[in-house]
C-alpha positions, 0 to 999 in steps of 0.5 A: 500500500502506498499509505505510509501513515496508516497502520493495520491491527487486530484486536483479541477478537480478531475484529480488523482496525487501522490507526492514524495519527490524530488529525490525520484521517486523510490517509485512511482516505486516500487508502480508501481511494487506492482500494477503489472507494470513494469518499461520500460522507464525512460525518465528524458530529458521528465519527463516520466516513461513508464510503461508495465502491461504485455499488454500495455505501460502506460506513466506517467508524472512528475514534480516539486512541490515546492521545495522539491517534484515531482508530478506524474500525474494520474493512479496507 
């Protein structure tokens, strides 16, 4: 991947998260962008971004990790 600020994780469950820098939710977008999706929504009132692979919407859910990062649920 080209995203070179964006980290992936797993939790104990297995569940996919990414993590970013604070403030720094552009490169998760632009991995996005890479994979095919396009950004249609962001909701910052709801720590969401809406995504549209041409097909369907996907909603991605984030939120504050520490002091200095962003986790991003899943998918990608």
């Amino acid at each position: 991947m080209g995203s070179q600020g964006v980290a992936r994780t797993t939790d104990s469950d297995d569940a996919l998260h990414y993590m970013v820098k604070k403030g720094h939710l552009d490169e998760y977008i632009q991995l996005m962008n890479e994979k095919g999706y396009v950004l249609k929504e962001k909701d910052i009132d709801h720590n969401r971004l809406v995504f549209n692979d041409g097909q369907e919407d996907e909603q991605i859910y984030y939120k504050r990790f520490a002091r200095k990062y962003t986790m991003i649920d899943g998918e990608g």
